[in-house]
KEMARTOR-80591 format. One record per residue (C-alpha): residue in one letter; x, y, z. Coordinates in steps of 0.02 Angstrom, whole numbers, plus 50000, padded with zeros to 5 digits. Example, Ala and Ser with C-alpha at 12.3 -4.5 7.8 and 13.67 -1.06 7.14 Angstrom:
2
a506154977550390
s506844994750357
***
This chain:
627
x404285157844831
x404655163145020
x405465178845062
x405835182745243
x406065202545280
x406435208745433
x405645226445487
x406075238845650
x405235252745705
x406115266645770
x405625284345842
x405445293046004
x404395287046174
x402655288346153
x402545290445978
x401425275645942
x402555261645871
x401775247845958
x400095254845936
x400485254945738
x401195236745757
x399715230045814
x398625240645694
x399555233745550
x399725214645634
x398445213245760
x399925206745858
x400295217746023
x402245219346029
x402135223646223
x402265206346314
x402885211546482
x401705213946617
x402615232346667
x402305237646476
x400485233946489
x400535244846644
x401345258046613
x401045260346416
x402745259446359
x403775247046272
x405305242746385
x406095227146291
x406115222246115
x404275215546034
x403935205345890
x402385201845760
x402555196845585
x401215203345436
x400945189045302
x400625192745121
x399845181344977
x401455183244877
x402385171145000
x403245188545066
x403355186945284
x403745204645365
x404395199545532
x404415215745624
x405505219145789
x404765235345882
x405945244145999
x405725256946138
x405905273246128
x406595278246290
x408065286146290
x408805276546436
x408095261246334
x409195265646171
x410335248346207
x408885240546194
x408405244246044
x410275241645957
x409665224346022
x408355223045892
x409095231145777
x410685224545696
x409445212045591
x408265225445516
x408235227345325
x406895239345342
x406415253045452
x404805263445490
x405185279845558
x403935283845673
x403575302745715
x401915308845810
x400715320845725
x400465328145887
x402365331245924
x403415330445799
x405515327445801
x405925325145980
x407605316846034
x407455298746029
x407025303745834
x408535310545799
x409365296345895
x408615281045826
x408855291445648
x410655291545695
x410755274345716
x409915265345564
x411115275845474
x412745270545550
x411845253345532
x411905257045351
x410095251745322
x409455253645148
x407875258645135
x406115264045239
x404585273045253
x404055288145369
x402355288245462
x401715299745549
x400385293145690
x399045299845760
x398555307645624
x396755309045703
x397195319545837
x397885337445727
x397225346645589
x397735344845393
x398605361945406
x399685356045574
x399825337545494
x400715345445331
x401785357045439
x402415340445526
x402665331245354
x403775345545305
x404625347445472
x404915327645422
x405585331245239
x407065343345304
x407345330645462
x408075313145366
x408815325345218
x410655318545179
x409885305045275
x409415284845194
x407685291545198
x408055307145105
x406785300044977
x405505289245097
x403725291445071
x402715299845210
x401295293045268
x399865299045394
x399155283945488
x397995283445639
x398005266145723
x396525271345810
x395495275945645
x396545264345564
x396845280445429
x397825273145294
x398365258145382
x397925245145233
x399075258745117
x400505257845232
x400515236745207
x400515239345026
x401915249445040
x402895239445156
x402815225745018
x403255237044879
x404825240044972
x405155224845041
x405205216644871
x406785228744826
x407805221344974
x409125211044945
x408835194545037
x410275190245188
x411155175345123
x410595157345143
x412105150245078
x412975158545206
x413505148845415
x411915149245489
x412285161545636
x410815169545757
x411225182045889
x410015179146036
x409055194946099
x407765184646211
x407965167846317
x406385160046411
x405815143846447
x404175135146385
x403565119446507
x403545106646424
x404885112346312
x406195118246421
x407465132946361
x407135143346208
x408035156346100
x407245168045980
x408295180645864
x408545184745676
x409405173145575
x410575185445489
x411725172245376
x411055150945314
x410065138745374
x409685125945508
x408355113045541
x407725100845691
x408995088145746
x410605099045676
x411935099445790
x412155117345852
x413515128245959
x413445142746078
x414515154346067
x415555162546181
x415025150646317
x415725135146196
x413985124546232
x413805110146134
x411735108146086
x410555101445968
x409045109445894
x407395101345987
x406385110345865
x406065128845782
x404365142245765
x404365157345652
x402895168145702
x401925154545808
x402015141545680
x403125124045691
x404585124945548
x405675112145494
x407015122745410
x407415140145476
x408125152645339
x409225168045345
x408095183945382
x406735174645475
x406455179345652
x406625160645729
x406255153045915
x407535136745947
x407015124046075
x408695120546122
x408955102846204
x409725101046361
x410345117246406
x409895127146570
x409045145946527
x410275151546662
x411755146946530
x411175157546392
x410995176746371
x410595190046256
x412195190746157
x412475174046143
x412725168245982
x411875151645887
x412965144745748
x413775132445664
x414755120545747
x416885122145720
x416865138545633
x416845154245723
x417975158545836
x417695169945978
x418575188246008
x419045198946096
x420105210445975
x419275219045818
x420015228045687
x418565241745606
x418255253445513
x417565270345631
x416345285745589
x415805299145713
x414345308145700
x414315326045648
x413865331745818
x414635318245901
x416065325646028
x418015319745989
x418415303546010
x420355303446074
x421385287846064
x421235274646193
x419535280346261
x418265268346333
x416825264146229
x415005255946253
x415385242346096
x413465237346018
x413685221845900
x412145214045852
x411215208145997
x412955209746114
x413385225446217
x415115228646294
x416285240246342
x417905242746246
x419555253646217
x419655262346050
x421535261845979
x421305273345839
x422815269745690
x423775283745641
x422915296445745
x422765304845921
x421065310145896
x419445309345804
x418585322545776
x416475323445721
x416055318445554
x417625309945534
x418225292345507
x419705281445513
x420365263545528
x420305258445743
x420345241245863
x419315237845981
x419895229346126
x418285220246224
x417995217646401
x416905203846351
x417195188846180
x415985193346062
x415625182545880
x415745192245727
x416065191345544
x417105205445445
x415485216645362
x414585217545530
x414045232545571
x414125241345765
x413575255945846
x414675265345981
x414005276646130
x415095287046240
x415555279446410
x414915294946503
x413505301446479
x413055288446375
x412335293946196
x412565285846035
x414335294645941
x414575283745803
x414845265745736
x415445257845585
x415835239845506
x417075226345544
x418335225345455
x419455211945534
x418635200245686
x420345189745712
x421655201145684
x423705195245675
x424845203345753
x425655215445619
x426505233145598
x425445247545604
x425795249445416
x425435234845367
x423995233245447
x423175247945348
x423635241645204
x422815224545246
x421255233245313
x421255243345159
x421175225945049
x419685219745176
x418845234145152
x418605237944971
x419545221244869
x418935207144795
x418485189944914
x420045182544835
x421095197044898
x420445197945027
x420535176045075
x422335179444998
x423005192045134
x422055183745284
x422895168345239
x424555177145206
x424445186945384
x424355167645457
x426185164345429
x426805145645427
x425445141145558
x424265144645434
x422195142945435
x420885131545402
x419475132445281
x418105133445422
x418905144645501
x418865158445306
x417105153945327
x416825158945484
x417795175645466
x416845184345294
x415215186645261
x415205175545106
x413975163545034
x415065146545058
x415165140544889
x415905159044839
x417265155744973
x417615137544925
x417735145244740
x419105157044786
x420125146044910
x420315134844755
x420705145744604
x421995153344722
x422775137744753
x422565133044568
x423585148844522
x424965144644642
x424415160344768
x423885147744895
x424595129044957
x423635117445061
x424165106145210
x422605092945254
x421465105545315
x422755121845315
x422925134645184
x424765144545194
x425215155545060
x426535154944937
x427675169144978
x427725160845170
x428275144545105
x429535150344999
x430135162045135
x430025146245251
x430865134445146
x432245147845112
x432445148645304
x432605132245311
x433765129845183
x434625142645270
x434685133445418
x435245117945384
x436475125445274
x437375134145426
x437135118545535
x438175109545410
x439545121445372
x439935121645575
x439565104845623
x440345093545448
x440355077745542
x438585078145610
x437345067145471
x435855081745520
x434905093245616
x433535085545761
x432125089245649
x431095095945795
x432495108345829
x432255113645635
x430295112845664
x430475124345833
x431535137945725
x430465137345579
x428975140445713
x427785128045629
x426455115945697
x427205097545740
x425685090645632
x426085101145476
x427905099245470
x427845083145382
x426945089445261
x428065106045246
x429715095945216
x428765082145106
x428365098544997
x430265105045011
x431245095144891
x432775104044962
x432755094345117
x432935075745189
x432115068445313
x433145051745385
x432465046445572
x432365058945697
x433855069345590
x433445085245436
x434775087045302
x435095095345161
x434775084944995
x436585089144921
x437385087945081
x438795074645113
x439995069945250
x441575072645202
x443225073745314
x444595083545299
x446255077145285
x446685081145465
x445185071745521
x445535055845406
x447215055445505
x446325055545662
x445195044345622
x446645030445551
x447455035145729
x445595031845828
x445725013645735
x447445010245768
x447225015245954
x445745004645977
x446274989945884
x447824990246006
x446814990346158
x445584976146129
x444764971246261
x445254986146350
x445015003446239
x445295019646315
x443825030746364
x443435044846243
x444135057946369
x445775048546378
x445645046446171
x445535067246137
x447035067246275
x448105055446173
x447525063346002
x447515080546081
x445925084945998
x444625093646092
x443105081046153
x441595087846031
x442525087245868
x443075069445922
x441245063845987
x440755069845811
x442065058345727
x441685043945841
x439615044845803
x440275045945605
x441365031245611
x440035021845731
x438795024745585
x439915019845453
x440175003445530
x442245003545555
x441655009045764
x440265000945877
x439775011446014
x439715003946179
x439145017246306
x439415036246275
x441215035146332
x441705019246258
x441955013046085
x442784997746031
x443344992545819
x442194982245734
x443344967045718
x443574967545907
x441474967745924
x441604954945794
x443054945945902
x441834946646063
x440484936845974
x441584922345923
x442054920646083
x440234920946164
x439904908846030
x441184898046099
x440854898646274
x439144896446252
x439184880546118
x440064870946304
x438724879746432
x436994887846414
x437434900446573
x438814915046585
x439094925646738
x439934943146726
x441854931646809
x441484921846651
x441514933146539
x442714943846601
x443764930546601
x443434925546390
x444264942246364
x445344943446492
x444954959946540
x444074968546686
x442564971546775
x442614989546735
x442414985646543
x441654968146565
x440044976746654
x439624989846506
x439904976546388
x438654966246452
x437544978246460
x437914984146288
x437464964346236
x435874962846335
x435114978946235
x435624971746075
x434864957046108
x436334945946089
x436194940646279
x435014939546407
x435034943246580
x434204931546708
x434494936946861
x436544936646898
x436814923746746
x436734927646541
x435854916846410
x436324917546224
x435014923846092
x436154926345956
x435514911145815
x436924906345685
***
């Protein structure tokens, strides 16, 4: 069975990290040409160490330099393991305590200690250093490490330090291949021949040659040409391997170190992150809305702190916090960060994600939310995310692209929380129960008070209902299909038990519209000159003329004009007539088959010709009406 590990060094400059590296590997971290030169490790180096169980140690060796430190946050946000490095020669020095500081906030697990150049001091001094080493990661994840002298020059102990690295690797837990695949990139180059490639640490799934791939936050749209692990040609690349992707048809000059590889259609980039924030015990206070250097992974930015519920925090303490980025990072709530101080720039703290797509909420609420991400259950937390979402609601992907889940686990959730009625799904959108019913009580709501002022209208626009209820135009079918409260008829939303009824007032008015317009014939007042004769005001009688238009007693004409149906029915025998002697009719003619005028004779015609009982052809009518 194959187990992928990955292992950082960490310590001060000078200390011998590389040199132990290529003692244990035979693999020389230091590629640059300057590093060579000058004998230090500027950038991040790589070399793996193979063992017969199937176990591969990739290991990512950082620099020491303090000016170098955001380097090696670079190389570290993958590590499972760590070897603290500390010279025999001497000792703790800053970049020690540092680095120290660092896999801690990173909240890795587990390590070993070695102290190099072992050669070089005498047993007496070497012990003194192994004790000064003891007291130094007390309280610390090493608290319990072994320490071991090496020499990569003698190669002292050397072959016991490998055993031990595979003791401890086999107590890691493995990063989860179930999981998105996602791979920061900490190095882009390109290979002739091949053209542009990646390398990074798979921290979460899988991918192999020919998968469709995305870069994120640049939104570039690749395939993978073809993947090496450690020199060698892979089909499949796993979560915890350190992986190179020949990426196909993408420019080197596109790409960066902070880019992420993923997935296609599930992660979203951000800008906003709700965390969780420690300081160190020495770190200075950290007061609200200071500017931050942000360390995610492979990605370094600057951000603003906006601590919750507090002015200040002070060393050693910790509290719920957003960070607002100056540049879209991609990030999964249970990352963990690291933060420096703006100026002078030293590491202060870090902590994990909590939330990387926040909504916008109340300040209380939000803790209480952040609380639930934090510490509850992957169903409590799926439950709240989705609940934050309101009636827009979120996708699937987009769950699996915010938690640090194994897939199936999420998938497993989503649908025993819609099984126990916690969760509905749209198509591809999950909204939760309480904002459905609190939706389809607004809407209820809504149409309720529409009808009570407006009795003689058959509904609300339903796009008007849609815009109030603030939900997507390609949901809301499915939202009032699920509402067995409301009707859908046309373009118009109604209640289910609602009915048009008039009052007896407005039957009066209505025998009076009939009488009125059976009177006038050929010639019916407008509708402003109807309200003036009825002396009721112009909406309340355009709502009884649309109601008697759709029972079928009025036909509508134009907007101002409405006629009875028997004299509609009285124009139509007469067309009929007319046209059973000639196949033509000008607008004279038929003026003068109702003997009426040109003012009413024009919209009339016009009213025909959209009905399709006429035709126009030019200045002359044809009949389309069939018996």
């Amino acid at each position: 069975m194959m187990r992928y590990i990955i292992l950082g060094t960490a310590g001060h400059i000078d200390h011998g990290k590389s040199a132990l590296v290529k003692a244990l590997t035979g693999i020389d971290p230091d590629r640059l040409k300057e590093e060579k030169e000058r004998g230090i490790t500027i950038d991040l180096g790589f070399a793996d160490l193979t063992y017969p169980d199937g176990l591969t140690v990739g290991i990512v060796d950082v620099p020491g330099h303090e000016r170098l430190v955001k380097n090696m946050l670079a190389g570290a946000g993958g590590i499972d393991l760590v070897i603290l490095v500390i010279a025999a020669d001497e000792g703790i020095m800053p970049q020690s305590r540092e680095h120290l500081h660092i896999c801690n906030l990173l909240r890795i697990k587990s390590g070993l200690i070695a102290i190099t150049k072992a050669d070089l001091v005498e047993n007496d001094w070497l012990a003194l250093v192994q004790d000064e080493a003891r007291n130094f990661v007390k309280d610390s994840f090493l608290e319990d490490a072994e320490i071991i002298p090496v020499s990569s020059k003698t190669m002292m102990n050397i072959d016991l330090l490998k055993e031990k690295i595979n003791q401890l690797a086999l107590t890691v837990e493995p990063k989860p291949t179930g999981g998105l695949f996602r791979l920061p990139i900490d190095r882009v180059f390109t290979l002739k021949g091949f053209g542009t490639v990646i390398t990074g640490t798979a921290v979460s799934g899988s991918i192999s040659v020919n998968d469709e791939v995305e870069i994120l936050p640049t939104n570039i749209q690749t395939k993978v040409r073809g993947l090496h692990s450690h020199g060698r040609s892979i089909q499949t690349a796993y979560a915890g391997q350190r992986v190179a992707i020949n990426l196909q048809g993408v420019e080197k000059e596109a790409l960066r170190r902070g880019d992420a590889v993923v997935v296609p259609g599930r992660f979203i980039s951000t800008r906003k992150i709700d965390a969780k924030v420690e300081l160190l015990k020495n770190a200075p206070p950290l007061k609200n809305k200071s500017l931050v250097h942000f360390h995610l992974v492979t990605s370094e930015t600057i951000a603003r702190v906006i601590l919750y519920g507090r002015n200040e925090l002070k060393a050693g303490e910790q509290c719920y916090c957003q960070f607002r980025l100056q540049e879209p990072v991609i990030t999964m709530s249970g990352d963990r960060y690291i933060i420096r101080r703006f100026s002078p720039v030293d590491t202060i703290g870090g902590g994990v994600i909590i939330d990387p797509l926040p909504f916008r909420r109340s300040i209380k609420e939000g803790l209480e939310d952040l609380q639930v991400f934090e510490t509850g259950t992957l169903s409590e937390k799926v439950a709240i995310k989705v609940k934050r979402a309101g009636m827009y609601g979120i996708s699937l992907s987009v769950i699996e692209g915010w938690i640090q889940a194994e897939i199936p686990s999420i998938r497993k959730s989503v649908k025993l929380l819609i099984e126990h009625g916690i969760l509905k799904q749209f198509e591809d959108i999950l909204v939760h129960t309480d904002i459905f019913d609190q939706s389809r009580e607004k809407a209820v709501r809504i149409l309720s008070d529409f009808h009570k002022k407006n009795p003689l209208k058959p509904g609300m626009p339903k796009e008007e209902l849609r815009a109030l209820l603030k939900i997507e135009p390609r949901h809301f079918g499915n939202f009032i299909t699920a509402v067995k409260e409301i009707v859908i008829d046309k373009e118009l939303s109604r209640l289910l038990t609602f009915r048009l009824a008039l009052s007896q007032v407005d039957e009066t008015v209505k025998t009076k519209i009939l009488e009125l317009l059976e009177k006038s014939g050929f010639q019916p007042p407008t509708k402003e000159e109807l309200g003036t004769s009825l002396k009721i005001d112009q909406k309340h009688l355009t709502d009884i003329l649309k109601l008697m238009a759709k029972e079928g007693s009025l036909v509508r004409i134009i907007d101002t004009v409405y006629i009875t149906a028997s004299v509609h029915q009285k124009i139509i025998e007469r067309l009929k007539s007319f046209y059973s002697k000639k196949s033509e009719m000008t607008v004279a003619e038929f003026r003068d088959i109702l003997n009426t005028t040109r003012k009413y004779a024009v919209p009339f015609l016009e009213y025909l010709d959209s009905n399709k009982i006429t035709l126009r052809v030019g200045d002359i009518r044809k009949f389309l009406l069939k018996e």
